[in-house]
C-alpha positions in Angstrom: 92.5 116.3 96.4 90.1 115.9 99.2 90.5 115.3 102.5 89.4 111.6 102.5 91.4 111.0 99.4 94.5 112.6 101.1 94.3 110.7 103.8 93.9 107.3 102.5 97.0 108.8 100.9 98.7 108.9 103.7 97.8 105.7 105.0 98.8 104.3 102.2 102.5 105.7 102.0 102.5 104.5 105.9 101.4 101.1 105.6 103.7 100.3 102.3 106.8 102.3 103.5 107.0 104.3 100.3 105.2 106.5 97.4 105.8 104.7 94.1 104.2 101.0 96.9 101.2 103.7 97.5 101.0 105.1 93.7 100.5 101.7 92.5 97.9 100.4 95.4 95.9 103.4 94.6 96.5 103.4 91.0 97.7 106.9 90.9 101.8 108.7 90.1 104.0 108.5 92.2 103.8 112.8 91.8 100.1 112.8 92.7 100.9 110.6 96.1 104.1 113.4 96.7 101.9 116.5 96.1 98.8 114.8 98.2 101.3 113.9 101.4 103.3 117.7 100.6 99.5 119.4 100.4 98.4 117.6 103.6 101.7 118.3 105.3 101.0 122.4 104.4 97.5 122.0 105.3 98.0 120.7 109.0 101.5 123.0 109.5 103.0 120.0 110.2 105.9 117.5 109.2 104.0 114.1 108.8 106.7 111.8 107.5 110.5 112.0 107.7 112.1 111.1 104.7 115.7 109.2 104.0 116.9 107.9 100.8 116.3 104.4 102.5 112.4 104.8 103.5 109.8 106.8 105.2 109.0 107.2 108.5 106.5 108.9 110.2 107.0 111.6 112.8 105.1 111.3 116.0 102.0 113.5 114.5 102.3 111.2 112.1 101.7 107.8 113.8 99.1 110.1 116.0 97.2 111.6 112.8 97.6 108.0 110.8 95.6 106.0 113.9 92.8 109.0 113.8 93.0 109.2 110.0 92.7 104.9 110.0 90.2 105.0 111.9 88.5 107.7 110.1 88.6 106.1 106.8 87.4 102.1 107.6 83.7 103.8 108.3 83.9 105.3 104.8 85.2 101.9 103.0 82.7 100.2 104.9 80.2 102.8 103.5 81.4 102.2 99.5 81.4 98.2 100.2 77.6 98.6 101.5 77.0 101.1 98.3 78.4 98.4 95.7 76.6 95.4 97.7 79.6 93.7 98.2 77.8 91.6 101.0 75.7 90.6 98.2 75.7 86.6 96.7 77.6 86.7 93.8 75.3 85.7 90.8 74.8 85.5 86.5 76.6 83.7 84.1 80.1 82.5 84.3 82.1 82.0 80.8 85.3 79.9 81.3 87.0 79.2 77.6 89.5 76.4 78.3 91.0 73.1 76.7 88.4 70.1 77.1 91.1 68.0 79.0 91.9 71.0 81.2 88.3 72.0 81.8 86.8 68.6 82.5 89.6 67.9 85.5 90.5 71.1 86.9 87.4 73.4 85.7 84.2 71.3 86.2 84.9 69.5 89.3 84.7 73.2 90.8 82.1 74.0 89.6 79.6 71.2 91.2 78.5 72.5 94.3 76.2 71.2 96.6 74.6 74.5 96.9 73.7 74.3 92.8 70.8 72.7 91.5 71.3 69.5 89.9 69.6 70.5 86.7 72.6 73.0 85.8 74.4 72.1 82.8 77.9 73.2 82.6 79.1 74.3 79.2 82.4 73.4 77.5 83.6 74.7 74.5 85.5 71.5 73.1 86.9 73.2 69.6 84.2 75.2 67.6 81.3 73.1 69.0 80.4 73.1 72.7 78.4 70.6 74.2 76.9 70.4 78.0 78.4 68.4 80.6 75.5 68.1 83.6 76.1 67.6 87.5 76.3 64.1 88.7 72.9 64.5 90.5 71.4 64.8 86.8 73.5 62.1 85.6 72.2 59.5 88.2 68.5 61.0 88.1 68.5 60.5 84.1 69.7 56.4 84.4 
C-alpha cells in the first residue's frame, strides 16, 4: 500500500475509533486496514495506536503524525475533487420511474426550478405510456 493510501488509513481508523468503521468507509477488509496501520507502524519504528478490546487510541506520535498526515491528505482530496470536476454544474438527463400520484406531488414539484427554462417538459411514466407534464411558465404561456 502506498504512503497516501496508508495514511488516509490511518486517519480513517482515528477518526471512526475502530478498523472494521474504517474498512467499511474505505470499502476495503477489515485485514487490509490491520496490515496497512501494522505496515505503517513498522515503517515509522513506531507504535501509532494503542489498542484495548474496547477501542483505539492513539499514542502521542499518533495524534502528532495524524494532524501532519490530515493535513497532508486534504491537498490531495482537493486535487481528485478538481480531477473529477466536482465543482462542475451537474448536468444530462435525469430518469425518475415512479407512481403517477407519487411523482406528480412529491417528484415534479421538485423538479420546477426557477433556474430551468420554461419550455422543459417533465416526463412521467404513468403505466406503459408516458406522457409530458410541462412547467407552469409553459402552462400559462400556452392559454
Amino acid at each position: 500500500m502506498d504512503r497516501l493510501a496508508a495514511m488516509e488509513t490511518f486517519i480513517r481508523v482515528v477518526e471512526t475509533g475502530s478498523f472494521s468503521a474504517a474498512a467499511r468507509h474505505l470499502s476495503i477488509g477489515q485485514p487490509a486496514v490491520s496490515k496497512s496501520i501494522a505496515q505503517l507502524e513498522e515503517r515509522l519504528g513506531v507504535r501509532l495506536l494503542m489498542r484495548s478490546t474496547r477501542r483505539l487510541t492513539p499514542t502521542e506520535a499518533g495524534r502528532n503524525f495524524y494532524e501532519r498526515a490530515r493535513r497532508a491528505i486534504e491537498p490531495a482530496d482537493d486535487a481528485n475533487l478538481a480531477a473529477r470536476g466536482a465543482g462542475a454544474d451537474l448536468a444530462g438527463r435525469l430518469r425518475v420511474s415512479a407512481a403517477v400520484t407519487f411523482a406528480s406531488l412529491h417528484v415534479v414539484p421538485r423538479l420546477r426550478k426557477p433556474q430551468w427554462k420554461a419550455s422543459s417538459a417533465y416526463r412521467i411514466p404513468a403505466g406503459n405510456e408516458p406522457y409530458e407534464v410541462a412547467p407552469p411558465a409553459a402552462i400559462s404561456a400556452a392559454a
